[in-house]
N, C-alpha and C positions, 0 to 999 in steps of 0.2 A: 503212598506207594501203590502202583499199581498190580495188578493181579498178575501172574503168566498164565497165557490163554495158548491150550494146546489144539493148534491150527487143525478143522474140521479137512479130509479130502487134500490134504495138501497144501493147504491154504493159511495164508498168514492174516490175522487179527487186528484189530484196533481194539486198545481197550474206548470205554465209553468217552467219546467228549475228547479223544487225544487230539492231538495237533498242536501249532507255537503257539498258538494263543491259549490253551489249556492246561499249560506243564507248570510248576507251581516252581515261583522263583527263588535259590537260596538267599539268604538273608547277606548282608556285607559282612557280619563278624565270621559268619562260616565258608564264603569267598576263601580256599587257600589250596595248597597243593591236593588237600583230598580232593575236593570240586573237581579239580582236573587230570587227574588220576586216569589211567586205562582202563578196558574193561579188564574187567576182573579174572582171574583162573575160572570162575564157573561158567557156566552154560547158560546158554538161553538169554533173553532181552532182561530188564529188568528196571525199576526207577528208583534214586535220579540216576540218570545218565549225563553226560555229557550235552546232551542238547536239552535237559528238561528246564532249563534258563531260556524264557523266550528272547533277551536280548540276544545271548548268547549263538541262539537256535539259528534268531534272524543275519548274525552276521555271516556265522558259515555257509548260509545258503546263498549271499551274495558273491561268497570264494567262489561260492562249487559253480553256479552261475556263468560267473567274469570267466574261469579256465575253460565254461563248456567241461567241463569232467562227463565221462561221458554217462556217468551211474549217477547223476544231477535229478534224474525224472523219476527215479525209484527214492531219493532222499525221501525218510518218511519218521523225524520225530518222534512220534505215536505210534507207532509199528511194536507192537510183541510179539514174541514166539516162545516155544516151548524150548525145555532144554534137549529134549527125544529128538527136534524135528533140526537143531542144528547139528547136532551130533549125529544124522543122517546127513547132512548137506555137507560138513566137512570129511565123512569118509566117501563122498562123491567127488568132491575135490579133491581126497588123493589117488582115487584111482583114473579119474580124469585130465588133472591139473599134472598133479604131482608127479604119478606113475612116466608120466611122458615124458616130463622136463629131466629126469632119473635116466630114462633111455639115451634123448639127446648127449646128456654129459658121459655117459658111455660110451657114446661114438664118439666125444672127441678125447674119453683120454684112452682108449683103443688105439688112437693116432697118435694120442700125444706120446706114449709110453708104449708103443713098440716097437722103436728104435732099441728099448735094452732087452728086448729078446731075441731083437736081428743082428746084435751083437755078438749074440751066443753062438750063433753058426756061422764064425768065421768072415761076418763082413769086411771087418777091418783088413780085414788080411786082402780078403777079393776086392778092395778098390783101393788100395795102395794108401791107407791111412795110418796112423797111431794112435795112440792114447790123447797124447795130447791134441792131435787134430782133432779129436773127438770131443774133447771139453770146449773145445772150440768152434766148433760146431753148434753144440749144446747151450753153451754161451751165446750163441747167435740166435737159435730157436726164440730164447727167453728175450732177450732183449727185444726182439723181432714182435715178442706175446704181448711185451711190456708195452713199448712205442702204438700199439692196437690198439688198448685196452680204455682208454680214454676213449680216442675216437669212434672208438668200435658201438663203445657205450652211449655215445652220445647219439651218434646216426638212430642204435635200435630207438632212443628217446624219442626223436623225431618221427622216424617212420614207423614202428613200433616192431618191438621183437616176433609178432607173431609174422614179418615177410621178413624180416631184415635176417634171424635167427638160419629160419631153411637156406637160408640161400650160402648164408658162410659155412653151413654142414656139409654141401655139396663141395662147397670150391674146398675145404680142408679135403673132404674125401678121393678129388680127383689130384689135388696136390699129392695125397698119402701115396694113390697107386702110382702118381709118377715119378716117386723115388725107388721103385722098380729100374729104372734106367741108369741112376747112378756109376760115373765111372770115375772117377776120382775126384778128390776134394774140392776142388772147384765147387762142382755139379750136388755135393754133399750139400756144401755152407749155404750153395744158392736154396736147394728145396730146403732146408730147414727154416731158413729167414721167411719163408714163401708158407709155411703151414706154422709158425711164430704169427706172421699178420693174420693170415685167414683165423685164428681162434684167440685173439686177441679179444677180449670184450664178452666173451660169452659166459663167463660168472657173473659178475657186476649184471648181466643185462635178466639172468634166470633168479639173482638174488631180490632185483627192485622185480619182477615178473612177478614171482609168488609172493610177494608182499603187498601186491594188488587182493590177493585171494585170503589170507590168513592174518591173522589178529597177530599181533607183537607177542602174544606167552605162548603162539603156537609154532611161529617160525621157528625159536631152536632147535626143535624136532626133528622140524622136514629138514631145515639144513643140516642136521645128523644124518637121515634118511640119503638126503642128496649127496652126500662123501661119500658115501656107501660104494657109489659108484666104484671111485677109486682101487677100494682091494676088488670089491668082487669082477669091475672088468679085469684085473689082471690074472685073476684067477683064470677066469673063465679064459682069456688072454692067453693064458702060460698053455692050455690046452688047446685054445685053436691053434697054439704056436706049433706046440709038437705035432700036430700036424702036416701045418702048411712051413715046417722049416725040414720036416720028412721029405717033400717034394722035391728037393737037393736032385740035380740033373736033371728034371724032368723036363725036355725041349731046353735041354745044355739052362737051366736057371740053375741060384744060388735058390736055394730055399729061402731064405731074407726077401731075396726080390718075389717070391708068390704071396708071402705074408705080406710085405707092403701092396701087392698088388689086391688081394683078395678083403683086407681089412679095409682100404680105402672104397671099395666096392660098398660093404657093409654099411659104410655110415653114405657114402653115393644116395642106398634108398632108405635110409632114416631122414634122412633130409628131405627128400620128396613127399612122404610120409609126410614128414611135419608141417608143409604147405599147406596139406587138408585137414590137418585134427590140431591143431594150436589155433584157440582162441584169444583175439585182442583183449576181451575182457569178460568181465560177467556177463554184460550183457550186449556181449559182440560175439555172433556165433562164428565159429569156426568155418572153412569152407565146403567142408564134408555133411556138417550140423547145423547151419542154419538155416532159419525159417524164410519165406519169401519177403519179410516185412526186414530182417539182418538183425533176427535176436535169438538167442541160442536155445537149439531143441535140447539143451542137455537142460532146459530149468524150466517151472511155467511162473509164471510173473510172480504169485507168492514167495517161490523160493530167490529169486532173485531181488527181490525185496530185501529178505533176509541176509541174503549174502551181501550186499552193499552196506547195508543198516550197521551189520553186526562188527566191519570191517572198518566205518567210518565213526562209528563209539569207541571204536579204541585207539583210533589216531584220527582225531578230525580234518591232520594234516594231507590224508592220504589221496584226499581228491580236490587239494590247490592246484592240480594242475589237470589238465587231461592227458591220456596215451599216446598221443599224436603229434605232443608238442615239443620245442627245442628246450633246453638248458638255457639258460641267459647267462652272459659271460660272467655278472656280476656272481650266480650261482656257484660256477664255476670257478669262478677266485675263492671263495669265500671258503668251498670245501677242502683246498689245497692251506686256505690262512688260519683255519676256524683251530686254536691253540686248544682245544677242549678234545679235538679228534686225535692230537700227535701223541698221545701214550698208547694209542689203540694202530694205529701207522708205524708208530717205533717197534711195536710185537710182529707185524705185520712183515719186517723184513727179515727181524733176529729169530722168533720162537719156533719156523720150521726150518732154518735150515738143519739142525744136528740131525735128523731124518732125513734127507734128501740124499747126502751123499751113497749111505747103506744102498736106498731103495733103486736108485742109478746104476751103480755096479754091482748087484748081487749076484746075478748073472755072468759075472764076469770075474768076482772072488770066486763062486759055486765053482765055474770051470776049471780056475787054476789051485783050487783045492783036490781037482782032479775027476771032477764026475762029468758025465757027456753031456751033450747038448740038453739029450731029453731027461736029464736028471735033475740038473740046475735047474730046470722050467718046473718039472713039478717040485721042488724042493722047494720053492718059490710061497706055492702055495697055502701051506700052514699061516705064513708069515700072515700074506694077506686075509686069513679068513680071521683071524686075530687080532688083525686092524678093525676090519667090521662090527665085526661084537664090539669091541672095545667103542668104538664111536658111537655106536647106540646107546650103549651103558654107562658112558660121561654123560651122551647128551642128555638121558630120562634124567641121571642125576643132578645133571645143572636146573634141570628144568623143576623139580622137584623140589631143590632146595631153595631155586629162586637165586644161586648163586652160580656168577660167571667167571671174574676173574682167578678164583682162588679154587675152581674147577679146573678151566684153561692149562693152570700151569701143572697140571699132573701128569702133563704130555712131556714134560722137563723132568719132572722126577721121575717119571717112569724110564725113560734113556740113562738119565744119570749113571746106573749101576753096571748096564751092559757095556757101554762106551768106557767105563775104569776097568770091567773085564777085560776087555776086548784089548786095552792097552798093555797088561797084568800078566797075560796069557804066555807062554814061550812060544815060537815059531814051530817047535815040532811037535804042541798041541796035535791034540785028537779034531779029525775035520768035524767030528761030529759034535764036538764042544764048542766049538767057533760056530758051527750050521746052528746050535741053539741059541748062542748070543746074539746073530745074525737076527734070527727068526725075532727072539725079544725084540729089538729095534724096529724091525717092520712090522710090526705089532701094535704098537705105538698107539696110545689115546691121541685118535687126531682132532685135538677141541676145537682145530678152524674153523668149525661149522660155529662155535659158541663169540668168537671176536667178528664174524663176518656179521651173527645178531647183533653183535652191542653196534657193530659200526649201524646197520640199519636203524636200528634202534634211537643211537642218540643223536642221527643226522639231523632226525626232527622233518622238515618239509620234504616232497618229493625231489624236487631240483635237486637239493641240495643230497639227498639219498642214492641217488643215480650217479651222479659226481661222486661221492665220499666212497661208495661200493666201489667202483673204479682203480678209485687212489689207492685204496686198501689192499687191493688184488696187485694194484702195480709195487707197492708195495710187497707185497710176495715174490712176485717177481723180480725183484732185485734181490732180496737175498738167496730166489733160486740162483742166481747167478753169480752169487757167492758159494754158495753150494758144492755148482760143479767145477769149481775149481777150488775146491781144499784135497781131495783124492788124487794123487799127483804122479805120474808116469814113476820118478824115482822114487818112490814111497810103495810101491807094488812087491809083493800081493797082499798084505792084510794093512798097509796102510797106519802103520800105527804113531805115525806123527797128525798127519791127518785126526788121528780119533781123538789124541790129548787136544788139540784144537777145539773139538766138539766137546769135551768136556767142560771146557769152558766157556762156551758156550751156552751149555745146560744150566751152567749157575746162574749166568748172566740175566737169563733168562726167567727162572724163576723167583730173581730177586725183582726183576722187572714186574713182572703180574701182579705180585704185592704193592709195588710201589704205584700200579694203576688205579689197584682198590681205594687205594688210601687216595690218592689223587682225584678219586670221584666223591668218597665221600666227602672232601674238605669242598668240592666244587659244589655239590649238590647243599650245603648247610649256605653257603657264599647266596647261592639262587634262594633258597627260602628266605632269608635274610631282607635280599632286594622284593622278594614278593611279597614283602607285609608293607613295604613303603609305595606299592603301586594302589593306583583309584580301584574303587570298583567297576568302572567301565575299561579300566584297563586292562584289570583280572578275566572279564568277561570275555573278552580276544583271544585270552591266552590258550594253550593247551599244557600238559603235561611237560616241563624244560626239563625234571629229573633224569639225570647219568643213569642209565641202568650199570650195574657194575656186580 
């Protein structure tokens, strides 16, 4: 085993003599899933690895090769590092990588999600709609997100997220401000369908994006980090509201229409913005950041060394293809057929809707529980900062325990008890005991971030990761769409057929997540089984098939 060598000036190492022809080959009896294991929770390079099998070594380098990948000429076997000098390179990557991709998804659910604070001031009423026009509508957005999400994913594959990304920030954001003009449903259902497409694809494409940059035990993290988004834009959200829904008259507007007007502006220059500081890859500089040869000022060749190294040791998968190239259709079947991914797609429809309905019209129980405009918006607030914590403190815990699905489903139990209150309760309840049950529910451990890892995770190749990310989101998308139509015009104002619906939901739910784990480990014993009857040259191909679960 080799030593770790803590890189002099910033520089990364070779121990003595490394390279394919120097790494010491496991024996055939020791050939088995450990061999092909990920890197490890710790830090730093270390041996054996994944490439220290010179057959092994030599066949991936012919992968990375054949795709052109395009972190193929930094591949380096023999490469060490420190565990100091990665634990500075990954918090370079979140304030660089991370931090921005965190913004992006801001601006679009700034757009996605301020329709229910332009609700608050009277929309419905100023362009001649209802309730149910409104689920109908809403139903149209998603489907509209759904119908995208595929294609949307697959173009960024081809062209690559860092042009294809800016460019759909901009068109959602000039869609946003031009439902400023709205004048009856008509003109509703069309901008909704019309910022539905425009942000179609852009999870799936930032979920395969950071999985360029981070190791598999580090994504559930950031994709905690990444939800994040979620409450704290609507926080932050609920206060530009009060705001720009203040504006009411100004140049005869609805306060609604300066919110759609002004929020669409917002993400207008986050998107410009993103043209010049989003990087293809590690070693494709941005166009703000890079060098005249087109390799990124943000690294100098040791650290990009490192960051490819350290990325392609724990999934060797990760550079079968390169950033610039398509799906193959055969890819593209296979992620829609692959019978291993459909318990993680069946959560993917059922296990958010029982939160969606609440977090839709809260704003719209808030008011006819009787508080004004600007009270429902910050009443609002609590909820979401409740969600945030909550999603970092599943995610450290999944991650710590090394346990996903039976994390996951905490997000079910946690609803359970507010949604039987909430049914339990009499009508001429105190608003301030509904305002808490409420707040419970928006609250909510959102473990999305933890099924959106497993689906990366057990896609296994890039193609096939890019596609599955996709399916899974479209997948949510369908049961948003179930969603917003269980809260129901004649069911107004607390809804309480609606919530016995989600009650049962919550069960269904959590008996589901169980029934995933178990279904992974009876899958994963099934794989070890067939890997003691494969060659040793065939082991040697292999990577890692284990479920994470």
């Amino acid at each position: 085993m080799s030593s770790t060598i803590e890189p002099k000036s910033g520089t990364a190492e070779k121990h003595p003599g490394a390279g394919i022809s120097s790494t010491t080959s496991p024996t055939a009896s020791t050939l088995a899933f450990d061999e092909l294991s990920s890197t490890p929770p710790a830090h730093g390079s270390y041996e054996p690895h994944v490439f220290s099998d010179p057959v092994r070594c030599a066949h991936w380098k012919d992968v990375y090769d054949g795709a052109q990948y395009e972190g193929r000429h930094r591949f380096d076997p023999g490469l060490t590092w420190s565990a100091q000098s990665e634990r500075l390179l990954k918090r370079k990557l979140d304030l660089r990588i991370m931090l921005w991709v965190w913004i992006m998804f801001s601006s679009l659910d700034l757009v996605r999600r301020n329709i229910n604070r332009a609700v608050s001031d009277n929309m419905l009423d100023d362009i001649g709609v209802n309730t149910n026009d409104y689920n109908t509508g809403q139903t149209i957005y998603l489907v509209c997100f759904l119908l995208a999400e595929l294609p949307g994913g697959l173009i960024s594959k081809k062209v690559g997220p860092d042009r294809f990304t800016p460019a759909t920030i901009i068109v959602w954001g000039t869609l946003c401000a031009a439902q400023a003009g709205i004048k009856g449903r008509a003109s509703f259902w069309a901008l909704r369908a019309l910022v539905g497409f425009s942000q179609g694809g852009f999870i799936p494409e930032m979920v395969l994006y950071l999985s360029y940059y981070y190791k598999s035990n580090e994504l559930p993290i950031r994709l905690s980090v990444f939800w994040t988004a979620i409450p704290l834009t609507q926080a932050y959200g609920a206060l530009l509201a009060a705001g720009f829904l203040a504006m009411r008259g100004l140049r005869g507007w609805g306060g609604w229409q300066w919110l759609f007007l002004l929020e669409g502006l917002i993400s207008i220059v986050v998107g410009v913005i993103s043209f010049f500081v989003m990087p293809a890859s590690v070693t494709q500089g941005a166009v703000a950041f890079r060098r005249k040869d087109g390799t990124n000022r943000w690294w100098t060749e040791a650290e990009e060394k490192i960051l490819v190294n350290r990325v392609l040791r724990d999934d060797p998968s990760k550079g079968d293809m390169n950033n610039r190239q398509a799906v193959s259709l055969k890819g593209i079947l296979g992620a829609f057929t692959n019978v291993d991914m459909w318990p993680i797609y069946l959560l993917g429809i059922t296990a958010w809707i029982p939160f969606q309905p609440t977090a839709n019209y809260l704003s719209l129980i808030l008011r006819g529980m009787g508080y004004s405009v600007f009270e429902a918006n910050m009443l609002a607030i609590p909820g979401y900062m409740l969600f945030a914590i909550n999603i970092l403190f599943w995610g450290w815990v999944s991650e710590k325990l090394n346990e996903r699905s039976l994390v996951a489903s905490v997000s079910n139990v946690w609803m359970l008890p507010f949604f039987i209150a909430l049914i339990c309760i009499p009508t001429n309840a105190s608003p301030w005991v509904r305002y808490t049950l409420l707040t419970g529910v928006a609250g909510i451990p959102y473990t999305h971030s933890i099924l959106v890892g497993m689906t990366s995770k057990n896609a296994k190749a890039v193609g096939t990761r890019a596609v599955s990310a996709a399916v899974y989101n479209m997948c949510y998308q369908v049961g948003s769409i179930i969603a917003v139509n269980i809260y129901r015009e004649g069911d107004r104002p607390y809804y309480y057929t609606g919530n016995k619906v989600l009650v049962g939901l919550c069960c269904f739910n959590i008996a589901a997540f169980v029934g995933m784990k178990v279904f992974y480990i009876w899958r994963n014993k099934v794989k070890a089984r067939k890997m003691e009857e494969l060659s040793v040259d065939e082991k040697m191909k292999l990577v890692d098939t284990r479920f994470a679960h």
